[in-house]
C-alpha positions as CSV (number, residue, x, y, z in Angstrom):
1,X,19.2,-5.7,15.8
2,X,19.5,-9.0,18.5
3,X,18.6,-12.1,16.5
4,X,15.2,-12.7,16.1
5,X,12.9,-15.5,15.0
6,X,11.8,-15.2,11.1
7,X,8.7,-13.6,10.3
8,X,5.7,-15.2,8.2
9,X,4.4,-12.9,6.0
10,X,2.3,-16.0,3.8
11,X,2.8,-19.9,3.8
12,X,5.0,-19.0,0.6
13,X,6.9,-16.3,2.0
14,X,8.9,-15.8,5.5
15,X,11.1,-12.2,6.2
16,X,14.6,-12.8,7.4
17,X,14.8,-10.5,10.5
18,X,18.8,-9.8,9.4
19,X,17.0,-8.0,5.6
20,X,15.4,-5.7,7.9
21,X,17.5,-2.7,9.6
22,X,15.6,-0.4,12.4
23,X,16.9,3.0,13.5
24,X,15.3,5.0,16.2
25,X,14.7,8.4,16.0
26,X,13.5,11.0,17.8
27,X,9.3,10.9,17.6
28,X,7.3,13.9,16.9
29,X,4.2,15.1,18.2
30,X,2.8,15.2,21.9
31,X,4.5,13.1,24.7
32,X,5.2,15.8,27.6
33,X,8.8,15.8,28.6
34,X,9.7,12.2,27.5
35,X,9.7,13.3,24.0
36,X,12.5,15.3,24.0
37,X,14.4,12.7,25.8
38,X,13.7,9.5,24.6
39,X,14.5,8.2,20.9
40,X,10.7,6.2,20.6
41,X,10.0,6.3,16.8
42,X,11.5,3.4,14.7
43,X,12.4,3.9,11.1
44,X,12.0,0.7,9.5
45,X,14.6,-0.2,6.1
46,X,13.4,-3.2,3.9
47,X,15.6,-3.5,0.5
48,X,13.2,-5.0,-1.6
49,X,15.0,-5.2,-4.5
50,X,17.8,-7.3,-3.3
51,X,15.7,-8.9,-0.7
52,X,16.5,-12.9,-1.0
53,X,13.3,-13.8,1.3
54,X,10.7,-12.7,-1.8
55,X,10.2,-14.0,-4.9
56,X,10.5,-11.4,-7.8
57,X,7.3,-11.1,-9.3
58,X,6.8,-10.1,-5.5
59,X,9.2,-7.8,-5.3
60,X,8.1,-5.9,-8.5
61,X,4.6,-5.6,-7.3
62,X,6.2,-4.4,-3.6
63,X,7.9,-1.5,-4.9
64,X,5.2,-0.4,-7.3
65,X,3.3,-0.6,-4.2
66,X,5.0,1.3,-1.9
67,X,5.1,4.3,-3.5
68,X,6.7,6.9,-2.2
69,X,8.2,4.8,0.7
70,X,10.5,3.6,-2.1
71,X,14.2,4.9,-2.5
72,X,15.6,5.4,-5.6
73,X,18.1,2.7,-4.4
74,X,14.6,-0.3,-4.0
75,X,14.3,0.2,0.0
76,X,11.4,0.9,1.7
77,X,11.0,3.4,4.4
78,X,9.1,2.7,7.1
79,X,8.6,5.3,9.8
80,X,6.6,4.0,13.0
81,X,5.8,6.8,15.5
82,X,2.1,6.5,16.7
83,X,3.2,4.5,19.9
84,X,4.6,6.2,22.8
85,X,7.4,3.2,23.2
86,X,9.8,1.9,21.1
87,X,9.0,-1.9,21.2
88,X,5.4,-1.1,20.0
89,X,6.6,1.0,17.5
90,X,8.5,-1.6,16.2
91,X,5.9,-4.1,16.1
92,X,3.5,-1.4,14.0
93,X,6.4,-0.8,11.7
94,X,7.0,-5.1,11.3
95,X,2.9,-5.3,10.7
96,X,3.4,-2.6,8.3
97,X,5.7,-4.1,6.0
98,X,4.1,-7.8,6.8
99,X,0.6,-6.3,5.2
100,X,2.4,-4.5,2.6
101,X,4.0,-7.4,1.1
102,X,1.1,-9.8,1.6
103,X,-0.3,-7.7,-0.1
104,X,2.1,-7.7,-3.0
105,X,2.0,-11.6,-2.8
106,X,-1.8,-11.6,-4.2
107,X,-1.0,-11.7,-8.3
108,X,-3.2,-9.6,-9.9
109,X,-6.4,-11.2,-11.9
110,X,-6.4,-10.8,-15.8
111,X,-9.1,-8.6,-17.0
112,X,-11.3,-10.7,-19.5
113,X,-12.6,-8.6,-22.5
114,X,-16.6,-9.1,-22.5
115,X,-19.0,-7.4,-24.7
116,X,-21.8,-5.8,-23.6
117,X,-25.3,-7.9,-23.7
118,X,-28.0,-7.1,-26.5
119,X,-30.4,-5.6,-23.5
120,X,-27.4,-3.5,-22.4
121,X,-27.2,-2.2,-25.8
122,X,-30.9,-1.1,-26.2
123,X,-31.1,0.4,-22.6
124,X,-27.8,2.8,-24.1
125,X,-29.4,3.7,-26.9
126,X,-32.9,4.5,-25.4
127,X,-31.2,6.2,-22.6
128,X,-29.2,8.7,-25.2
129,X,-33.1,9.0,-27.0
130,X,-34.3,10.4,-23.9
131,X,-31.3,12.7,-23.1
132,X,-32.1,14.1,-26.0
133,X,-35.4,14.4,-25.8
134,X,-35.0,16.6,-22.7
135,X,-32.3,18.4,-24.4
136,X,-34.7,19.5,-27.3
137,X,-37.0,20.8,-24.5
138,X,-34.8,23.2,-23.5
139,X,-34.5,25.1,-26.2
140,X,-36.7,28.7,-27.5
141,X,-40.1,28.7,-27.3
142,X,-41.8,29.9,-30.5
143,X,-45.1,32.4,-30.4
């Protein structure tokens, strides 16, 4: 890979390009006689676990993210092959990851316990009364 600017992925965060390794493969699909010939998809390799560029409460929520992207090793696998050229399947691969870890950068909010308002309450309870209401309806009818 030629040396590239870094990318910003937040104000917090920027990606080395040199943590990133892109191979190109051969794409699937439809593409007439250039897809035989040409290697236009672009597998994308981000080790998040040893990544120096995130922080690692990042990192942890990257790789629960990615799901089965993730290597037992802590790289993502990103494979890019919607494009019909390489360079824009490189881009959509970048974006990908880019989105993926910004979206690991928003912490998660802490659920507050609440309890459940007095009204709430009644509207439960009346709500089971009339459940069973119908319920009793359905049962035999006497002579």
């Amino acid at each position: 890979m030629a040396a590239r600017d870094p990318i910003p992925v937040t104000d917090a965060i920027v990606l080395d390009p040199a943590e990133i390794e892109e191979t190109f493969i051969r794409a699937s699909g439809p593409g007439g006689q250039n897809v035989n010939k040409v290697s236009t998809a672009v597998q994308l390799r981000f080790d998040a676990r040893r990544s120096r560029s995130l922080p690692d409460a990042v990192s942890i929520r990257l790789q629960k993210l990615a799901g089965k992207r993730l290597t037992a090793e802590g790289v993502i696998v990103i494979t890019a092959d919607r494009h019909r050229t390489q360079e824009r399947n490189r881009q959509d691969a970048v974006d990908r990851l880019v989105e993926m870890i910004r979206e690991a950068a928003v912490p998660p909010v802490k659920r507050r316990a609440t309890r459940p308002t007095l009204a709430s309450k009644v509207r439960r309870l009346d709500a089971k009364v009339q459940r069973g209401r119908t319920k009793t309806l359905r049962g035999r009818v006497d002579d």
